[in-house]
N, C-alpha and C positions, 0 to 999 in steps of 0.2 A: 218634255218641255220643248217648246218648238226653239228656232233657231232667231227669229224674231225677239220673243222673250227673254234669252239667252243675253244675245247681243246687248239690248233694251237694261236687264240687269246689272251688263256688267257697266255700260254705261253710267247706270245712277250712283254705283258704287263708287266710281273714277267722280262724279261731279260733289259725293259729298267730301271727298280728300281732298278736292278742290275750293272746294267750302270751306274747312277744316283750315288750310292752308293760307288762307285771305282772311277768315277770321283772325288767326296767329299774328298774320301781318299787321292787322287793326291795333291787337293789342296792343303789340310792341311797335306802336307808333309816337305813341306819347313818350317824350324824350322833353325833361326838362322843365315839365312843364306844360310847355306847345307840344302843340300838334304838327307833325310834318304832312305833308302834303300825301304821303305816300295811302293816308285813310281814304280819299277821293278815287284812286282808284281801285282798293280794294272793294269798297262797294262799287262800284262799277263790273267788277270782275264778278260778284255777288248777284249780280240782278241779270249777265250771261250765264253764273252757274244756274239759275234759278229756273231760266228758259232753258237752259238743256236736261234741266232734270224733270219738268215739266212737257216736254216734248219727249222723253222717253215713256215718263209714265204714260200717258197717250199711247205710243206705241202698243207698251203693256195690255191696255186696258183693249186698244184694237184685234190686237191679235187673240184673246182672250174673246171675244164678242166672234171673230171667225167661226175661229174654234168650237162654241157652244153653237153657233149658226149650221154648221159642219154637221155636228153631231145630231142636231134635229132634224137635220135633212135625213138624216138616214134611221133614225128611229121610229 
């Protein structure tokens, strides 16, 4: 596994705890009733996890496309 992928991996792993972590937040937003303000920017925080976990996979999918491009070269 190259070092790319690695990286790229462990990335997406850290943006779903980050996910994970702002959903929780969402939940436990309703208090009373209302809604505290604190739901506006867990989805905010939700649509940069989104683009980093998107922009990893990318990565993935790039270095994977090397890789196979690499390997045809020399077969």
């Amino acid at each position: 596994m190259s070092i790319a992928i690695s990286t790229a991996l462990s990335a997406l792993q850290g943006s779903l705890a980050q996910f994970d972590a702002s959903a929780a937040k969402i939940a436990n937003s309703v208090v009373d009733g209302g809604v505290s303000a604190d739901p506006l920017h867990a989805l905010i925080d939700q649509l940069q996890i989104k683009q980093a976990f998107q922009a990893n996979a990318a990565v993935i999918q790039t270095s994977l496309d090397m890789e196979n491009s690499s390997f045809q070269l020399w077969a």
